[in-house]
C-alpha positions in Angstrom: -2.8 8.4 0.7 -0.6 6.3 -2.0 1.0 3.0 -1.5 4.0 2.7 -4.1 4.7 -0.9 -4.1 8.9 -0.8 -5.8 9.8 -4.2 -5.4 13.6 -5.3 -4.9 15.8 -5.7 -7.6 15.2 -9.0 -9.7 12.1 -9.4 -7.6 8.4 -8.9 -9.2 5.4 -8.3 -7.1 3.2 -11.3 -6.6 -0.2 -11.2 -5.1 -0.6 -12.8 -1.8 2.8 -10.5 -0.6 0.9 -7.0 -1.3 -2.4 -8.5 -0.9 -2.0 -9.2 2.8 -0.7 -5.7 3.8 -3.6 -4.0 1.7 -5.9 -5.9 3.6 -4.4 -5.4 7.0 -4.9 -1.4 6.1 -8.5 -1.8 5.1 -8.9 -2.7 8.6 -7.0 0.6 10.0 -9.8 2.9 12.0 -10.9 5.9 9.4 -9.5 3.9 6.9 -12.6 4.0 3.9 -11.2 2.4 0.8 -8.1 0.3 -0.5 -7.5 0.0 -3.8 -5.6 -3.3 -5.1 -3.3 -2.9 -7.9 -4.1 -6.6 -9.2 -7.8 -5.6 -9.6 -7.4 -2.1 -11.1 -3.9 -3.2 -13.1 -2.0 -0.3 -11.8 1.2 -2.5 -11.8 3.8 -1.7 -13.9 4.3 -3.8 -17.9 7.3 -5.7 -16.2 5.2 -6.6 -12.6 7.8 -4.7 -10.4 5.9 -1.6 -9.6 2.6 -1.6 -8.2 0.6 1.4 -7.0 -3.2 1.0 -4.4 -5.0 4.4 -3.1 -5.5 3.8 0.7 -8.3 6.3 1.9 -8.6 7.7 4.7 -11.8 9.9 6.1 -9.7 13.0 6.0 -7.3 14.7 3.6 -4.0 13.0 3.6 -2.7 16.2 5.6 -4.9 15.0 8.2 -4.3 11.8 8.8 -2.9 10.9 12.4 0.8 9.5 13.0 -1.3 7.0 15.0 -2.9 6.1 11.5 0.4 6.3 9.2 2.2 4.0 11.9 -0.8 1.7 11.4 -0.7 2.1 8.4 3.4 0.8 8.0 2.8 -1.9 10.4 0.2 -3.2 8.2 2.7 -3.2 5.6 5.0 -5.0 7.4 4.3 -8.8 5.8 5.0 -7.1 2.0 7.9 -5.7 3.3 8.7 -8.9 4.6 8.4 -10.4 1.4 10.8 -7.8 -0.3 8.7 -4.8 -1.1 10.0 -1.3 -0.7 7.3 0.8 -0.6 6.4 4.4 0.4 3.5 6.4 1.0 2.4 10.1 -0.6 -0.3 12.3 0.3 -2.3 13.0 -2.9 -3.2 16.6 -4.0 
């Protein structure tokens, strides 16, 4: 699965706010790898779109609600902090 990491308008995303949800997912049962945009510079030129491959044992079709609602609690701090972000099977 994809975390897109939009932050709010006039906001930019800083490290500690994403950070803490991406590691709160590596911790999600089936959960195999997390990807953090800061490492692999898949942020946008202007900082305000990030993007981190969460992956999961199974194909993104697969994946259990029990999982994906992990998965958005974990996200919960960055969304505290003023991300919007979103999740996307990939092909």
């Amino acid at each position: 699965m994809s975390v897109f990491l939009p932050s709010c308008a006039g906001r930019t995303l800083t490290a500690p706010s994403a950070e803490a949800g991406l590691a709160k997912a590596a911790g999600i049962s089936g959960v195999v790898q997390v990807t953090d945009p800061f490492r692999t510079k898949d942020l946008s030129a202007d900082r305000r779109i990030g993007y981190a491959d969460v992956r999961f044992r199974q194909a993104a079709a697969d994946v259990t609600r029990e999982s994906k609602d992990a998965l958005s609690r974990a996200m919960a701090q960055a969304r505290d902090a003023g991300l919007r972000w979103s999740t996307a099977g990939r092909p």
